[in-house]
Structure formats: structure tokens, C-alpha cells
Backbone as numpy.savetxt, mean C-alpha at the origin, in Angstrom:
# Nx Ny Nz CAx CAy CAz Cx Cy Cz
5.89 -40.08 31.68 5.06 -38.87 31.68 5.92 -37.61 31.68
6.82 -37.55 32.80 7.68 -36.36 32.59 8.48 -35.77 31.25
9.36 -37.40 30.75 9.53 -37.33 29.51 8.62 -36.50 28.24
7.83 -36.47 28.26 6.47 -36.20 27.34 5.90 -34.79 27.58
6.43 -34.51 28.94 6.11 -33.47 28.87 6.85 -32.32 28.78
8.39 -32.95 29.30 9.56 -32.50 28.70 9.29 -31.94 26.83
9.23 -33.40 26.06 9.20 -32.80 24.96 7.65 -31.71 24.34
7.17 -31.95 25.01 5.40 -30.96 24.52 5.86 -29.69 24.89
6.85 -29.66 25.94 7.34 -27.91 26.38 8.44 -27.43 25.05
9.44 -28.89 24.90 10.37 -28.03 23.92 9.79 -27.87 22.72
8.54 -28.77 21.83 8.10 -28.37 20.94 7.07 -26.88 20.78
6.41 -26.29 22.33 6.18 -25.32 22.04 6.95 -23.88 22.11
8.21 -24.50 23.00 9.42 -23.28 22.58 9.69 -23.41 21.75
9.72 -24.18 21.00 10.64 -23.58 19.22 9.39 -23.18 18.63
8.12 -23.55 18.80 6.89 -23.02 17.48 6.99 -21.50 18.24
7.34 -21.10 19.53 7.14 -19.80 19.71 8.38 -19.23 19.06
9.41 -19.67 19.09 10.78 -18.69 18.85 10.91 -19.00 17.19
9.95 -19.94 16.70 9.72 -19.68 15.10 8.52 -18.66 14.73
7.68 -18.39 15.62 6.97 -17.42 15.52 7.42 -15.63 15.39
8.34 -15.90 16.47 9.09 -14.45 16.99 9.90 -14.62 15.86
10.67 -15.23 15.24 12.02 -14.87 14.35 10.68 -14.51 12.95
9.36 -15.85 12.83 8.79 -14.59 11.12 8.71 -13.67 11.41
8.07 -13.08 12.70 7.69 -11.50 12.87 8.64 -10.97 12.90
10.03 -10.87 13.58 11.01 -9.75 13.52 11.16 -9.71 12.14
11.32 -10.79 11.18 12.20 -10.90 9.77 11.26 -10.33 8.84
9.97 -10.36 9.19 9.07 -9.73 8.35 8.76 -8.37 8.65
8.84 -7.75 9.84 9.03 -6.34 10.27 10.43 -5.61 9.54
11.46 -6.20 9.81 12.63 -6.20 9.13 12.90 -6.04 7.73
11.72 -6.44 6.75 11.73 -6.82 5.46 10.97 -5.65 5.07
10.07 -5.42 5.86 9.07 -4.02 6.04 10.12 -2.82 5.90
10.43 -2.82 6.81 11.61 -1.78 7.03 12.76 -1.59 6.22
13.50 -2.64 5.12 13.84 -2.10 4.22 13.47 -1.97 3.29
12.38 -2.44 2.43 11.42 -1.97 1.71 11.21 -0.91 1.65
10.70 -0.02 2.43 10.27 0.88 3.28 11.22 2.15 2.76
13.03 2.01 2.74 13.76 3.04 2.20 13.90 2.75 0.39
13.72 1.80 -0.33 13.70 1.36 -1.13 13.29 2.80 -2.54
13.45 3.10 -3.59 13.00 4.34 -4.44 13.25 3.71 -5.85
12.03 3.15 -6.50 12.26 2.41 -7.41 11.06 3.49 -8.65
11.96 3.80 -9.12 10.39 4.28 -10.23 11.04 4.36 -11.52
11.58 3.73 -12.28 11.65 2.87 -13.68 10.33 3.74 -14.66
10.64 4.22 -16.06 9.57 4.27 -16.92 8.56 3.32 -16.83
7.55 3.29 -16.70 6.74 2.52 -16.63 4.81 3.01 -17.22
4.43 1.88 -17.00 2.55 2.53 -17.92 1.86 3.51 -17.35
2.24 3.07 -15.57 1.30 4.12 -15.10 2.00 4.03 -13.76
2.00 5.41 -12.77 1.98 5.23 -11.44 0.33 5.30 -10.92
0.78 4.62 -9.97 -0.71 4.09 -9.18 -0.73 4.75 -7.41
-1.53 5.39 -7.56 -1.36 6.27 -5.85 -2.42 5.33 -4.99
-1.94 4.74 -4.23 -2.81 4.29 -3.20 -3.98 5.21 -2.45
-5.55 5.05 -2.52 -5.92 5.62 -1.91 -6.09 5.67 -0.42
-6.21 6.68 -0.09 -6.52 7.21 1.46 -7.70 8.18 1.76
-8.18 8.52 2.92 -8.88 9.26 3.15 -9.15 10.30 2.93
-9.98 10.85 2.53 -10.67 12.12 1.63 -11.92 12.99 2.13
-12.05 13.76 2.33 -13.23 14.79 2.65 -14.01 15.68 2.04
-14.74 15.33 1.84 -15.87 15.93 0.52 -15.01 16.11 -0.48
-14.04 15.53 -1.09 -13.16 15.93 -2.40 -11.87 16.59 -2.02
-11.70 16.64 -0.69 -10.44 17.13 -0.26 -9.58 16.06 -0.01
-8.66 16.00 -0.54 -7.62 14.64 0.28 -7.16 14.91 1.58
-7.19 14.09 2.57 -6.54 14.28 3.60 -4.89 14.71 3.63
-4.29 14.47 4.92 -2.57 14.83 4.70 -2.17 13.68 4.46
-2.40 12.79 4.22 -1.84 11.45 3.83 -2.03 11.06 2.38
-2.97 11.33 2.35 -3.16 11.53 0.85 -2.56 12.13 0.03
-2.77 13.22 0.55 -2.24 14.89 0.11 -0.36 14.57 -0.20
-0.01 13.95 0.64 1.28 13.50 0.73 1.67 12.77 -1.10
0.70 11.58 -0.68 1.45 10.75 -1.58 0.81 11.06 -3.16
-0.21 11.74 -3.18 -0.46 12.90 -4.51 0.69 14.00 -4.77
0.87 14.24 -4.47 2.37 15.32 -4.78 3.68 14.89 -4.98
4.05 13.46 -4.39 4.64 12.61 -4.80 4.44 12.18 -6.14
3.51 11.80 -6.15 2.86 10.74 -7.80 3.46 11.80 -8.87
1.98 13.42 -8.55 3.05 14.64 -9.37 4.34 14.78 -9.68
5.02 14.50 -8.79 7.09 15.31 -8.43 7.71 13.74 -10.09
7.00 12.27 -9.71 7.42 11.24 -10.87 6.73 11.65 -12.15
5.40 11.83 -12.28 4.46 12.24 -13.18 5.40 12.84 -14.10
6.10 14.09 -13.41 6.68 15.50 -14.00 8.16 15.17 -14.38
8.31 13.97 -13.72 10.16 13.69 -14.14 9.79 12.98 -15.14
8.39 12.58 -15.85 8.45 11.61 -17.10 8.37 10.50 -16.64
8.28 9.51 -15.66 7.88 7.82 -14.96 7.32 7.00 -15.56
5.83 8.49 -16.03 4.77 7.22 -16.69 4.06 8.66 -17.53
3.38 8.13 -18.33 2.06 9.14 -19.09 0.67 9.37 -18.29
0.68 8.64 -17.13 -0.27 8.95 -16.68 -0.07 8.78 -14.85
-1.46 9.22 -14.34 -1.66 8.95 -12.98 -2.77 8.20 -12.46
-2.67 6.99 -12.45 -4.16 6.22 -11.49 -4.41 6.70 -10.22
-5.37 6.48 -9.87 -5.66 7.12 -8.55 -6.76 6.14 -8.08
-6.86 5.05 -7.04 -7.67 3.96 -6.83 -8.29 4.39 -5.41
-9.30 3.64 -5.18 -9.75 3.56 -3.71 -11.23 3.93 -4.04
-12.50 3.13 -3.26 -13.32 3.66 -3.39 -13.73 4.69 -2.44
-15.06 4.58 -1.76 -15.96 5.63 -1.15 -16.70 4.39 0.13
-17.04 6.11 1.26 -17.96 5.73 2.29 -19.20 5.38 2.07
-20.33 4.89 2.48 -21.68 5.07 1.85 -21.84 6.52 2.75
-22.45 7.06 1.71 -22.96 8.61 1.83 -21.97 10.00 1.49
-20.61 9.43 0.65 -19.67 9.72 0.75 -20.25 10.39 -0.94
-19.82 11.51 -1.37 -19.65 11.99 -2.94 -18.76 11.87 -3.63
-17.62 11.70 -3.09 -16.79 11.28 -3.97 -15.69 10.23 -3.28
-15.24 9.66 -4.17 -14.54 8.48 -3.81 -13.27 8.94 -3.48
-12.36 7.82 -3.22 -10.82 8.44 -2.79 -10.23 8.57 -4.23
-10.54 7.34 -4.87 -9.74 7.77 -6.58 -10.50 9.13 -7.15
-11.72 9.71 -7.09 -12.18 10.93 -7.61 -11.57 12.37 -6.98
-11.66 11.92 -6.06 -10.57 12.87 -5.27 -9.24 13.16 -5.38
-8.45 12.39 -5.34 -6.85 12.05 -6.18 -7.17 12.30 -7.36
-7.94 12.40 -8.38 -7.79 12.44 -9.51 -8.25 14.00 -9.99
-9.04 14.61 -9.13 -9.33 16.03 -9.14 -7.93 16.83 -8.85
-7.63 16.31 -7.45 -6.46 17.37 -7.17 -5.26 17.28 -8.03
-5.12 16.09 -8.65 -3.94 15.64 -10.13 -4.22 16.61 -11.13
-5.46 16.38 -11.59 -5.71 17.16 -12.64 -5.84 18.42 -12.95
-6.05 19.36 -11.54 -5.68 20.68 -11.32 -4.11 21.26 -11.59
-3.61 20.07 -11.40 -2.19 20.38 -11.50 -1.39 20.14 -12.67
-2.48 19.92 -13.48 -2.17 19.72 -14.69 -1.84 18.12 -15.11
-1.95 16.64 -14.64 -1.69 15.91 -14.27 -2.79 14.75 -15.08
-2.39 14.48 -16.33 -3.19 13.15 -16.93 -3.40 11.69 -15.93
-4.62 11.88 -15.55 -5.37 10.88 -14.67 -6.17 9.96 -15.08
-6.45 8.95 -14.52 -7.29 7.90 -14.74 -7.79 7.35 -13.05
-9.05 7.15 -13.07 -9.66 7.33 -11.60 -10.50 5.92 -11.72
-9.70 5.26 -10.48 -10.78 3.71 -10.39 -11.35 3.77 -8.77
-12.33 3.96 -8.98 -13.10 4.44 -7.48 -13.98 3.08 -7.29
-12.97 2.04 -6.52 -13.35 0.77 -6.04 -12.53 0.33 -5.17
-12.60 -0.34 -4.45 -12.05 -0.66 -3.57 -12.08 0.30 -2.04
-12.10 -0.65 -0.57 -11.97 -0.16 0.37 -11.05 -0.93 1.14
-10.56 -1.39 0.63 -8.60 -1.65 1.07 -8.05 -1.97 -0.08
-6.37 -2.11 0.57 -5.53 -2.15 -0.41 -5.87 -3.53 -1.34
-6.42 -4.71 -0.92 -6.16 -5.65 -1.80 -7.51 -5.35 -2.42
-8.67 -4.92 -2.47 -9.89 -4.27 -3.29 -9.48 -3.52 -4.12
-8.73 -2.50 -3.81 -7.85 -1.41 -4.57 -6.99 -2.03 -5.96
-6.28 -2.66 -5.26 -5.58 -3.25 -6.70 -5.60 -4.46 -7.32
-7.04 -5.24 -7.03 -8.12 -6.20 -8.04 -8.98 -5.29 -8.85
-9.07 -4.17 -8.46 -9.75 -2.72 -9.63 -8.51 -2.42 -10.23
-7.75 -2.32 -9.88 -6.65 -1.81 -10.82 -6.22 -3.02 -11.86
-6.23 -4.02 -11.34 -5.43 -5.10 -12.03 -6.50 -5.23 -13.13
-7.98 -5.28 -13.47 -8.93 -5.39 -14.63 -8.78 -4.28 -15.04
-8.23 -3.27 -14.80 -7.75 -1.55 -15.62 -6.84 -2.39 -16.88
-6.04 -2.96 -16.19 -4.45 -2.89 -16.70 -4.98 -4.20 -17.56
-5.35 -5.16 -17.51 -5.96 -5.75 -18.27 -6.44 -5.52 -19.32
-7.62 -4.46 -18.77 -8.08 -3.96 -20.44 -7.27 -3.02 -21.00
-6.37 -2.71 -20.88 -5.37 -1.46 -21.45 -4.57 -2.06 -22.01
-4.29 -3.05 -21.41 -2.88 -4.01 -21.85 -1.60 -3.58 -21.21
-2.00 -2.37 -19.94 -0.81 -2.41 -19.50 -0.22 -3.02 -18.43
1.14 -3.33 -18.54 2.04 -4.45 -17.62 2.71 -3.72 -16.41
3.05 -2.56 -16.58 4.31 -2.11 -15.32 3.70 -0.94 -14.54
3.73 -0.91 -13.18 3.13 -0.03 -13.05 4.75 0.57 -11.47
4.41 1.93 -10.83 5.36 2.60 -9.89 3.77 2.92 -8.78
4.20 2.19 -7.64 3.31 2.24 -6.89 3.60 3.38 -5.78
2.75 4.34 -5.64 2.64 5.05 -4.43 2.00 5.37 -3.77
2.57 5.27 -1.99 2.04 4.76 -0.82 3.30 5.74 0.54
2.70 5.32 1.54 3.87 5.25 2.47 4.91 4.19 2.65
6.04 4.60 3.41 6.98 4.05 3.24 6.55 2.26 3.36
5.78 2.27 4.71 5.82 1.41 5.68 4.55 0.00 4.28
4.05 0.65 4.12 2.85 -0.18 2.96 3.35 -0.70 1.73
4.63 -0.05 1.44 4.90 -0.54 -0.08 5.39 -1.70 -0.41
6.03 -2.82 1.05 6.27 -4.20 0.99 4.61 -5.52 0.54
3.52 -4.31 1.92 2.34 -5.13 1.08 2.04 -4.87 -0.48
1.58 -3.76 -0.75 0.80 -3.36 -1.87 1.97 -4.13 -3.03
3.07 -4.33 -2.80 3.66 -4.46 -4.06 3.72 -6.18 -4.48
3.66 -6.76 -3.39 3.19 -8.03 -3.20 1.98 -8.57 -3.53
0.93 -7.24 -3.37 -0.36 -8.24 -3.63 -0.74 -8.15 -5.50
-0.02 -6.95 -5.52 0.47 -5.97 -7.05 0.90 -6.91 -7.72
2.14 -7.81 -7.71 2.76 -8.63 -7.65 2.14 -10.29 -7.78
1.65 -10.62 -6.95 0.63 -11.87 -7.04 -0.63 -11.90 -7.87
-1.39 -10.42 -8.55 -2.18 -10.30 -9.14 -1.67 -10.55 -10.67
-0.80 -10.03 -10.99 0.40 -10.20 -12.29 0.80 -8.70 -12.46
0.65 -7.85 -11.91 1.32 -6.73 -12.63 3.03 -6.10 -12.43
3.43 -6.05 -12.88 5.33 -5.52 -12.40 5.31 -4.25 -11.96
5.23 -4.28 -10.32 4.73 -3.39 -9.73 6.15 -3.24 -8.61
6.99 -1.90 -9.09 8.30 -1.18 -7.59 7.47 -0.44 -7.23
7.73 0.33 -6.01 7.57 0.97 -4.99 8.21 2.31 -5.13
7.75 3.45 -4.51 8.64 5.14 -4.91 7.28 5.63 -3.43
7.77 5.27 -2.91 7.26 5.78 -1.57 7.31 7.43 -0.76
6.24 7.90 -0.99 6.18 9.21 -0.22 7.48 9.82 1.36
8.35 10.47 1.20 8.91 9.99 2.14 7.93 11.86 3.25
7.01 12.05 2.85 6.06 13.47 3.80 5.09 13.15 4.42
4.51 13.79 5.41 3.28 13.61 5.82 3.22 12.85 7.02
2.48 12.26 7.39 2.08 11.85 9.33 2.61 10.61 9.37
2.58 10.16 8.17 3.36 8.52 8.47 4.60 8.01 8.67
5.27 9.47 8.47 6.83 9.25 8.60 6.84 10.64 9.55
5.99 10.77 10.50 6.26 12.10 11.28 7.88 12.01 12.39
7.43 10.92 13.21 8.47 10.40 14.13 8.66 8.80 13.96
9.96 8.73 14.97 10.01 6.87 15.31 9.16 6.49 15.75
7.53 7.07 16.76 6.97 6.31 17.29 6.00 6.25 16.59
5.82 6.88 15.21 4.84 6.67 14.51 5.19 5.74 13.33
6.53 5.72 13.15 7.24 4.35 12.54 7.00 3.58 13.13
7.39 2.98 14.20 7.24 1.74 14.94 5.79 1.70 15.18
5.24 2.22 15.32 3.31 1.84 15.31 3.19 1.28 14.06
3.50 2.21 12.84 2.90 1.32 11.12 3.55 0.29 11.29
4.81 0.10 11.45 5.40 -0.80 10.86 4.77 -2.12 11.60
4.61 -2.16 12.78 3.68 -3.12 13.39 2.46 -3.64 12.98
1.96 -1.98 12.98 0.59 -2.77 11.73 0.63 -3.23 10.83
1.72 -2.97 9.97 1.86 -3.31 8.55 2.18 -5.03 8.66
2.99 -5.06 9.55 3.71 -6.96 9.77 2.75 -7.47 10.02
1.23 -7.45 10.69 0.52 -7.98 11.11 -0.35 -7.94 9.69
-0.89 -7.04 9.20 -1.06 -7.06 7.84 -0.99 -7.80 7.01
0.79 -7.94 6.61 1.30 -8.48 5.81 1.18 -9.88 5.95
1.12 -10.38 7.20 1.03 -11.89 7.53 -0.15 -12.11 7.48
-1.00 -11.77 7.78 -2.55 -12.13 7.45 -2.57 -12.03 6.03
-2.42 -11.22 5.18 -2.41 -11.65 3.47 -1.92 -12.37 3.39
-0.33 -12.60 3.67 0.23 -14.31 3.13 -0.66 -15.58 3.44
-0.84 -15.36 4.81 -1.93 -17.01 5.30 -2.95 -17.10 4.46
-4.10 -15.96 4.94 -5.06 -15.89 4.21 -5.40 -15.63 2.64
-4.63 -14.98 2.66 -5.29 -13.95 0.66 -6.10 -13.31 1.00
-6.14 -12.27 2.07 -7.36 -11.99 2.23 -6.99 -10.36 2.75
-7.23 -9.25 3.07 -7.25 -7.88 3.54 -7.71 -8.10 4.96
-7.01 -7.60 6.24 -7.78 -7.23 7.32 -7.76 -5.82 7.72
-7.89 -5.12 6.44 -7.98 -3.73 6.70 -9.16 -3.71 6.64
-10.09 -2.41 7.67 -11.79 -1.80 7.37 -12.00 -1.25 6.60
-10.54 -0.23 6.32 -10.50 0.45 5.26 -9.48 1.80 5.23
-9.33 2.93 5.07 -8.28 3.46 5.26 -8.08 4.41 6.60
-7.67 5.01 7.21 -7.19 5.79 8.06 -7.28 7.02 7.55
-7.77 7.88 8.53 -8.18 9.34 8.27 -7.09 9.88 8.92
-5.90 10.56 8.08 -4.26 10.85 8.76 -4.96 12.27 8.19
């Protein structure tokens, strides 16, 4: 009996200290991702949506729209997607919104107002690119998100780097790093197991 229970203890210390080493290595993987600046010519950049207010983008938004612009304007791509849907009772969506404030700025847009997380977001994008026929896309997001989105980008079929916003509330301090990046690992591991989003939907930054 002791024997047995000897080994039932050491088999659940190693499933725990195999637990703790995916999470650090996948926080870790987060985190260099995360400095990573990949934006290659490509069909289109794709701005992750975020939270929006009657047609106003939030600062998170606001962030990674001026970003998309700064590649837009160096020549990246010919255009700007702008994804994410809407609240119910909401007028405009997060892609209508991104795609207003683009286009003020002079900024050739294309607006897919579906999705209420990231993996909704870019199963609307991926039947875009489908019917367009286009293959490559420069994804932008915050730092801490661009290991998921480019993965699920990635598993859908599209050839999808990362050019990550480095402004705005998500990169304010370390303790607001170490909060995403937590969320994000927990995130990220629930898509691998599952295939599935455990986001509600986006964050009002």
C-alpha cells in the first residue's frame, strides 16, 4: 500500500511540474512573440478588432488603427481590413468603426463586421480571403495577442506575421504586461486543447 502510494504521489508531481513548465514555456513564447515586427509586402493588413463607441474607437483600438495607417503608408499592403463585429443594440460594429476612422485618413479599407472574438474574427476574414484569392496577410493587435491571432490565422490557412502596436494601455506598464500576458497563456491553451475561443468578447481599454 505505501508503495502505491508512494508512486500515485510521484506520478502527480511530475503531471504538476509538466503542467508548470507548458505554462511558463508558453507565457515565454508569448513574450517573445510579443517583441517580434514582421510586416513583409503582403494582400492585406488585418487590424484586430476592439472596442468601439458609437463609431468611436476606443484607446486600444485607436492604438492599433494608427499602427495599421504608419504600414498602410510605408506600402505593406494596398489595403486595410478591419474585422470584429457588434453589441446587440450597438450601430456600428468594431470593423465599421476601424474602417471609418481609416478612411478619414485617407486609408483604402475593407470592413468585415463579424465576429465577437478573435477566433470569430478571423473565420470572417479567412472566407474574405477566400473569395479574393488572397493568401498573406500582416496582422495587427497588441503585443501580448499576436502569438494567438497568428496561430489561429495560421491553422485557418492564411500566411499570417505579426507588426504589433507597440501604444496604448496594453503596453502601459509591467503590471499591465504581466496581467495580458497571463491572460493571453490561458487563452492560448484553451485554443490549442479545445479549437475553441474563451473570450466574451473584447475589452473596453
Amino acid at each position: 500500500m505505501f508503495l502505491a502510494f508512494r508512486l500515485v504521489r510521484r506520478l502527480l508531481t511530475a503531471l504538476v511540474l509538466a503542467a508548470v513548465l507548458v505554462v511558463a514555456a508558453t507565457a515565454g513564447r508569448i513574450w517573445w512573440v510579443a517583441r517580434a515586427d514582421d510586416h513583409p509586402r503582403s494582400d492585406a493588413i488585418v487590424v484586430l478588432g476592439a472596442s468601439q463607441f458609437d463609431g468611436r474607437p476606443s484607446t486600444v483600438f485607436r492604438s492599433r488603427l494608427l499602427h495599421a495607417k504608419a504600414l498602410y503608408d510605408q506600402g505593406v499592403a494596398p489595403r486595410v481590413v478591419t474585422v470584429g463585429g457588434g453589441a446587440p443594440g450597438d450601430r456600428y460594429t468594431e470593423a465599421a468603426a476601424g474602417a471609418r476612422f481609416l478612411s478619414d485618413r485617407g486609408v483604402k479599407t475593407v470592413a468585415i463586421g463579424q465576429g465577437r472574438n478573435t477566433l470569430e474574427s478571423l473565420q470572417a476574414l479567412d472566407s474574405t480571403f477566400r473569395a479574393k484569392g488572397w493568401k498573406t496577410a500582416v496582422l495587427v493587435s497588441d503585443p501580448w495577442h499576436s502569438l494567438r491571432s497568428r496561430r489561429i490565422a495560421t491553422d485557418l490557412g492564411i500566411a499570417a506575421v505579426t507588426s504589433p502596436t507597440r501604444a496604448g494601455p496594453a503596453v502601459h506598464d509591467r503590471t499591465t504586461e504581466l496581467r495580458y500576458i497571463a491572460r493571453e497563456t490561458a487563452a492560448y491553451l484553451f485554443y490549442r486543447v479545445f479549437h475553441r475561443s474563451s473570450e466574451p468578447g473584447p475589452s473596453a481599454l
